[in-house]
N, C-alpha and C positions, 0 to 999 in steps of 0.2 A: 435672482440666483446669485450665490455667491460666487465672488473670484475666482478662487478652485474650484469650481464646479464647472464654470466657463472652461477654463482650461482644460479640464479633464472632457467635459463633453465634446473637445475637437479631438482629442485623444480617441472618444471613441469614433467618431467619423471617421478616419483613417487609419481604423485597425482591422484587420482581413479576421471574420469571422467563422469556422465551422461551424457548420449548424445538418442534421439527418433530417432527411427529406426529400421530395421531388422537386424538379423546378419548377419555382413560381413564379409570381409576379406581384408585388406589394402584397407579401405575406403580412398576415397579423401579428403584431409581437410589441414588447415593450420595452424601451429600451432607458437601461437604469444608471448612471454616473454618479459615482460617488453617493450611493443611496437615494438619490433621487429621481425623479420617474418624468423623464422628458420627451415630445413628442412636436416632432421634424414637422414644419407645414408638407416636405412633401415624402411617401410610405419610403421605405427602403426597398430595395428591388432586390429580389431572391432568385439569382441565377448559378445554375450550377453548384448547388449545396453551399452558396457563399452569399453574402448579405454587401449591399452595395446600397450606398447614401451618396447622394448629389451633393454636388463641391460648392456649389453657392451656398447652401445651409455650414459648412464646416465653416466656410470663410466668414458666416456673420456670427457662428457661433463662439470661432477660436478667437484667441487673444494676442493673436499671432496672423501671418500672411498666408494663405493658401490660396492657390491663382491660378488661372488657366491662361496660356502664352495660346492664340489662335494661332498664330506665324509658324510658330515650331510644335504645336500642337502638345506642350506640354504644363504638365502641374506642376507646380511645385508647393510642396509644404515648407515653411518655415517657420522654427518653433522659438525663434528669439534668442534662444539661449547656446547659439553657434554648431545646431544642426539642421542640416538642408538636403530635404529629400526630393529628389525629380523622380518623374515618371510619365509614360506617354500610354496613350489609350489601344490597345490593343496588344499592346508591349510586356512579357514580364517582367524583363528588364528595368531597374534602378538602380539609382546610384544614390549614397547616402554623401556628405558632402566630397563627392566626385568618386567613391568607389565603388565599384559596381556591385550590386546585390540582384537576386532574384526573387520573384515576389510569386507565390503561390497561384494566384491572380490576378491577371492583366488589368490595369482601368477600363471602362465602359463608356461607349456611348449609347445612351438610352433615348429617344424619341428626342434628339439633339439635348440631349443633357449629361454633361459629362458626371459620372457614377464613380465612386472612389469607392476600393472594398477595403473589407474590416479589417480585423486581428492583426496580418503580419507588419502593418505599417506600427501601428499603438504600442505593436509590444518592444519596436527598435526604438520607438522614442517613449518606453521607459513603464507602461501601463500593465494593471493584471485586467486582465479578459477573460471572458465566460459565459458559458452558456447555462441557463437554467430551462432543463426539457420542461418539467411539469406546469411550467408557466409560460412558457416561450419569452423569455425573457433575455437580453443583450445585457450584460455587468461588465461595466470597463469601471474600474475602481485607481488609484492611485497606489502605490504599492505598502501594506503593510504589514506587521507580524506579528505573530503571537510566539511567546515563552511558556513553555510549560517546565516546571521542576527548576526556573531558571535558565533554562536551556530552551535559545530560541528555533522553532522549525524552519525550515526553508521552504516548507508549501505555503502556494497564494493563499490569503485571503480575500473572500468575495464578498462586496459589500450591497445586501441585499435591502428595502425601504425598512423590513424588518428585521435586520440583523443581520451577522457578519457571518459567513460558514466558512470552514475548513474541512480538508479529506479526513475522513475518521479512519484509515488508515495511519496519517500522517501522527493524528493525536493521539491513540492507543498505542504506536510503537515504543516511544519514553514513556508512557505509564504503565507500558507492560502486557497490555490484556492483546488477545489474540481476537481475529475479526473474520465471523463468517458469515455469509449470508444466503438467503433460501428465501421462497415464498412470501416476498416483500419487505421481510424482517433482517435489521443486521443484531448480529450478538456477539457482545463481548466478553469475552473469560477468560479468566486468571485465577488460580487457584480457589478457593470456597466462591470466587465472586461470577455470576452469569447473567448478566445483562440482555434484555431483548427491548430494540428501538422499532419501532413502525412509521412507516412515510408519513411528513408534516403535512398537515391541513393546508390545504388552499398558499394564505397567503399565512403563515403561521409560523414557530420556531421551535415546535413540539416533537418534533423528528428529525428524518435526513431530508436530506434533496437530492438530487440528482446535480452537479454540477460538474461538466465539461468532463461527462462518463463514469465519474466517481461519486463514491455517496460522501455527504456531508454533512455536517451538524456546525450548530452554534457552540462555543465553546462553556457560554453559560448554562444552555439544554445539556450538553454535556457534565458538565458540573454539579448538576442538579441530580442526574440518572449516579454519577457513581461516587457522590457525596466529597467533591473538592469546592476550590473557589474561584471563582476565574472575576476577571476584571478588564478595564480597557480604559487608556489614559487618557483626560481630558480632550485629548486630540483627539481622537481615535485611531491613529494610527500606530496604537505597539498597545497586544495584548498580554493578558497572564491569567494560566490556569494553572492552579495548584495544588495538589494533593499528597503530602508529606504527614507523617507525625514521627515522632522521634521516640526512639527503644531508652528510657532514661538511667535504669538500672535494672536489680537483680536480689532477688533475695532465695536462701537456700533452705531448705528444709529434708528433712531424713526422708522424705516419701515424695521430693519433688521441688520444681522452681516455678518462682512468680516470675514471669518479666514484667516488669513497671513501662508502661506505656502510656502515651499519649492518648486517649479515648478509644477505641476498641480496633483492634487489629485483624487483618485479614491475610493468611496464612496457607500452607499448605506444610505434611512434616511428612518424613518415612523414616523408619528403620534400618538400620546396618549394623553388622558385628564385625567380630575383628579389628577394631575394640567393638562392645555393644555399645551402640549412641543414638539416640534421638538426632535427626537435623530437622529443623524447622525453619522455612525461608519465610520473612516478614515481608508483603507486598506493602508497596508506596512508603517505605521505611529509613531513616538515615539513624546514623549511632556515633558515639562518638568512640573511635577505636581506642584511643587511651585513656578510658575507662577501667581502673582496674577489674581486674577479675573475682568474681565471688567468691568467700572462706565456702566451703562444702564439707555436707557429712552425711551418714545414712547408707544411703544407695547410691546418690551423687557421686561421682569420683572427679570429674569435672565440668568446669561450665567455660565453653571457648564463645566465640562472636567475632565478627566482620562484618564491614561494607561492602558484600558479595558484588554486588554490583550498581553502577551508578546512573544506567540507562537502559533500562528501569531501576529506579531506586531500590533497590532491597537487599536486609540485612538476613546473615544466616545465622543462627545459633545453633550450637552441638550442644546437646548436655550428654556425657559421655558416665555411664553406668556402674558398679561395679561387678555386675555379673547381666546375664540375659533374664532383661524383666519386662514385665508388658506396660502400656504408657496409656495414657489418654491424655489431648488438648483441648483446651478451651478459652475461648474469649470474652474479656468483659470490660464494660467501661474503664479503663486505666489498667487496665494487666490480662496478661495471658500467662494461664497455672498449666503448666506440665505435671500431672502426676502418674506418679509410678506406681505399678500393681506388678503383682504376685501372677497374677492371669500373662504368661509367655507367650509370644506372637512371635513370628517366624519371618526373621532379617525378608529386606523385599529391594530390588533394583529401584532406584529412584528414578523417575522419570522426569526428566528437564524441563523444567521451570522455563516458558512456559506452554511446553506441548500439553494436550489435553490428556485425560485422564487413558491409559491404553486399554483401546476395544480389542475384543476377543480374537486371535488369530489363527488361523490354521496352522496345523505341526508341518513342519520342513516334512517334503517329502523325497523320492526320486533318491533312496538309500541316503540321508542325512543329507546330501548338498543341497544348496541354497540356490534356486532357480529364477536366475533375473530375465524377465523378457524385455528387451530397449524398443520402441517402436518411434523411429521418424517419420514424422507424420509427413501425408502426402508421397509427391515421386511418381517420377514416368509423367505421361500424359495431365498429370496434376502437379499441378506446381505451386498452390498455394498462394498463401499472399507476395505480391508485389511489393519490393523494397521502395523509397527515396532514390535510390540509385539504379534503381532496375534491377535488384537481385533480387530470387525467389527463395522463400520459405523453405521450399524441400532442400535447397541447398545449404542453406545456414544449420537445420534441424541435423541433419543428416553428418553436418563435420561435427558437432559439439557433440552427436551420439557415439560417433567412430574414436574422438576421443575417449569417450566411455570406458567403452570396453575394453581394453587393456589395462586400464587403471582398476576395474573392479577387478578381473581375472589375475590381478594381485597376491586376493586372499584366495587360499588355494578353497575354500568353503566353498567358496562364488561360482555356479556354472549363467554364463550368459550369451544369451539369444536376442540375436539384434531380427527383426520381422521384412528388414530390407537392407541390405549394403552397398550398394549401387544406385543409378538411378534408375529404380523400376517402380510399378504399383499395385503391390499389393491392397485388393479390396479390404473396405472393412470387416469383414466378416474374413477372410483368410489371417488377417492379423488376432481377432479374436478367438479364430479355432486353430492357431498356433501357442499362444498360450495357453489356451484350456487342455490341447491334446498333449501338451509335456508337463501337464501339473507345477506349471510356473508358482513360485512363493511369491512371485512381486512382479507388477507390470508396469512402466514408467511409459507416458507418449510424451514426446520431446518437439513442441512447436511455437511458433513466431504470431504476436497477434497481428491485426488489419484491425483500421477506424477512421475516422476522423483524423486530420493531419492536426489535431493539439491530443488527441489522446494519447496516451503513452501510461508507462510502470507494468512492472509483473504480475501475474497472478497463476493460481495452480487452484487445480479445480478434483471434485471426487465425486463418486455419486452416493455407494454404497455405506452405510454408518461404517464397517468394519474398517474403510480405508482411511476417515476420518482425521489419527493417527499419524499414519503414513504420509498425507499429503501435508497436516502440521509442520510434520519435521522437513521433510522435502522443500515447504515454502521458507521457511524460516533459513537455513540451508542459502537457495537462491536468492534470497531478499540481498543477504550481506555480500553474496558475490556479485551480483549486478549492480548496485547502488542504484537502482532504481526506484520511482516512485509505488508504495507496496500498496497495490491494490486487492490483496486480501487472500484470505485462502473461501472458495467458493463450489457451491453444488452445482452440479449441474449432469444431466442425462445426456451425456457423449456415448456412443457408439460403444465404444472402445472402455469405460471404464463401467458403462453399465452392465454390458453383455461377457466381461470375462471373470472368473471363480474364486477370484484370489484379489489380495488388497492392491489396489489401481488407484492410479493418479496421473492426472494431466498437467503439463507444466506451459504454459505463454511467458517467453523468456522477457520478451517486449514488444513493441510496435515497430513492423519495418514501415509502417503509414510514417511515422515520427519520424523526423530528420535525425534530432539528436540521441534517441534510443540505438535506431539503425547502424548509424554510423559507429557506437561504440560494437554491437554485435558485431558488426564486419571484422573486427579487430581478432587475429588471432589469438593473442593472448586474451582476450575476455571470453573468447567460445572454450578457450583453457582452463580458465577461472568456475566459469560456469559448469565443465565438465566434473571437476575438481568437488566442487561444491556437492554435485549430484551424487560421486561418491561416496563423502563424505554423510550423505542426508541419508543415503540405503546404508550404509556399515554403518549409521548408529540405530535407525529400525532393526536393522539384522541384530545387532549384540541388547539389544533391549528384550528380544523374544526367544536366544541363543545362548 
């Protein structure tokens, strides 16, 4: 085995691992270091949903000292490089060179053999860590990253015997495409583009994975599905996935405009008057802004351009008309032809680049006002999930809802109905035949997720197609105010979003399991942020269908 592998493989011996499960006892699993696939003379011992390896194998494995003092009854890890971690068997308590830390789980004595557990040791001395369900598999990799657009992510990469994966949330967000999943399938879209991945084979890179709760792909399988390039340097530790082509110029015609483009373009456009204009957003696109501007004639009255935005890459083009005329786009290897017809189409609200296409909604009822139902999930008797610090769900849910409502009750349009304001509990079926009985427009449940102490990031869930929409803009929305890890917008038959009449959406702000999630919700001004956010995601639903 190579050097770095040595090293990394005592990495993984002292790092505290979640793993779902009952407890066992030399559970089956494999466990993988820097892509390679090594195996302990003696099994790991699986107690308490945590994974425990015996400290004689770390200490012939590491390249470094790890000990056991009988006298004082303690371990210590030393990694060489002037960090020194103690710990005693039964103890949560450690100390990293003398300051005191808490460790998820205590050391072990097993059948007189002292047990050192996974994760939280590894990851303080420097390691990414992971679990792969569909394999049962242990990945403690050395830390590396991939760039996409130029722009490096901050999610782990996990180094698998066959390839490297990353959250396909993490990769779609700088290329733009939006992320749901259903029925084992995730799909991505963004304008004309709709991608559907299915779970990778066995041992395979054809799909996702399941990695540490999140789905995941290789950045190459990636690559491959929505026609970029990705790469990874001789080292392997620093990737690149790219998917750019560049808008080169512009030529004008009496009946319409060529854009000169780099091989074929993928787009979305709408209508506006006042002036009458074509806008047309180019995905995966950069332009060079001082470029001049096209001579025009005909019907053309002008041709404007930008770097609309740069994460995701994409450029906007107006071509701005000289009266109201009807269009048609299209794309071809090296240009995209706007042409203009005679046949008049009727200006349309653009929908935000990049929420999905808008599904059918029901008319405001209840004499024109707009009927928001809030529902904080849980309360009373249910309390929901358990924080890191001993806080409960119903609690946290319940202040970022209360901020809510006076922030929406704003727009005098807005009538809103919280389904609890104290702490009581209402069943689910009273929250349901609460909004159904006042012909609510909109129903938002507002809650905290539970998992695994490494799961973490947000996600917002719908069940209904009509709410689809709704929950798009909602997550997008959240995503930016939490700065969370975006684990997607998702289906799913809740209670609450299936059984009520009107477009529903569930929201998991974060994980109060997660240390570091928890502890930002606790923070008032982030349950502000968040409240804020949530406004912001229903009064742009609202004025889209208004």
């Amino acid at each position: 085995m190579k050097k770095h592998n040595w090293l990394f493989l005592a990495l993984m011996l002292v790092i505290g691992l979640i793993m779902p499960g009952a407890v066992k006892a030399e559970v089956p699993m494999t466990l993988v270091v820097n892509g390679s696939v090594v195996k302990p003379d003696v099994p790991p011992q699986f107690v308490e949903e945590r994974t425990f390896v015996p400290l004689y194998f770390a200490g012939q494995a590491y390249g470094a000292d790890v000990t056991w003092d009988e006298s004082s009854h303690t371990v210590t890890v030393n990694d060489r490089k002037g960090k020194i971690i103690t710990m005693n068997p039964g103890f949560r308590t450690a100390y990293i060179n003398g300051a005191k830390v808490i460790l998820d789980q205590a050391p072990l004595v097993i059948n007189n053999r002292t047990m050192i557990p996974l994760r939280q040791i590894g990851e303080w001395l420097g390691a990414t860590v992971g679990w792969d369900q569909a394999s049962s598999t242990v990945i403690v990799n050395s830390k590396q990253s991939l760039a996409i657009n130029g722009r490096t992510l901050t999610a782990p990469v996990y180094q698998l015997p066959y390839g490297r994966f990353v959250s396909i949330n993490e990769m779609a967000k700088p290329l733009g495409y939006t992320v749901s999943t259903g029925n084992g399938k995730v799909v991505l879209e963004q304008g004309t583009e709709k991608y559907t991945i299915a779970q990778a084979d066995a041992s395979n890179t054809n799909g996702w994975r399941l990695i540490d709760g999140q789905y995941a792909l290789t950045p190459e399988f990636l690559s491959q599905v929505i026609g970029a390039k990705a790469s990874w340097n001789e080292a392997g530790t620093a990737g690149t996935l790219d998917k750019l082509q560049r808008i080169t110029g512009f030529s004008v015609t009496d009946n319409g405009v060529r854009v000169e483009t780099e091989g074929k373009m993928t787009f979305s456009h709408f209508y506006l008057d006042s002036p009458d204009r074509i806008v047309i957003d180019f995905n995966h696109a950069r332009i060079d802004e001082s470029m001049p501007a096209p001579a025009v004639s005909g019907k053309v009255k002008a041709v404007r351009f930008s770097q609309y935005s740069t994460a995701p890459d994409r450029v906007r083009v107006v071509v701005e008309m000289t009266k109201h005329f009807g269009y048609e786009v299209s794309a071809a290897d090296g240009a995209t032809n706007v042409r203009i017809t005679d046949n008049v189409i009727a200006p349309v609200v653009p929908t935000p680049v990049p929420t999905p296409t808008p599904q059918p909604t029901p008319p405001t009822t209840n004499n024109g006002t707009f009927t928001i139902v809030l529902d904080a999930g849980h309360g009373g008797k249910d309390t929901g999930a358990i924080g890191t610090a001993n806080n409960t769900e119903k609690s946290l849910v319940l202040a970022v809802t209360k901020r809510m409502k006076p922030l929406l009750e704003q727009n005098k349009n807005f009538k809103v109905i919280m389904t609890r304001e104290g702490d009581t509990y209402p069943t689910l079926d009273d929250r349901v035949n609460l909004a159904n009985s006042v012909n609510a427009d909109l129903f938002m449940a507002i809650h905290a997720n539970s998992g695994p102490v490494s799961a973490h990031g947000t996600e917002t869930y719908y069940t209904a197609a009509r709410s689809k929409e709704l929950a798009s803009i909602v997550h997008r929305h959240l995503i930016e105010a939490t700065g969370f890890t975006d684990r997607g917008v998702k289906t799913a038959n809740y209670y609450v979003t299936k059984n009520t009449n009107m477009p529903s959406t569930l929201i998991e702000i974060g994980f109060l399991t997660n240390t570091s999630d928890n502890k930002q919700m606790l923070d008032a001004d982030f349950q502000q942020r968040v409240a804020e956010a949530m406004v912001a995601a229903i009064t742009e639903y609202y004025n889209l269908h208004h």
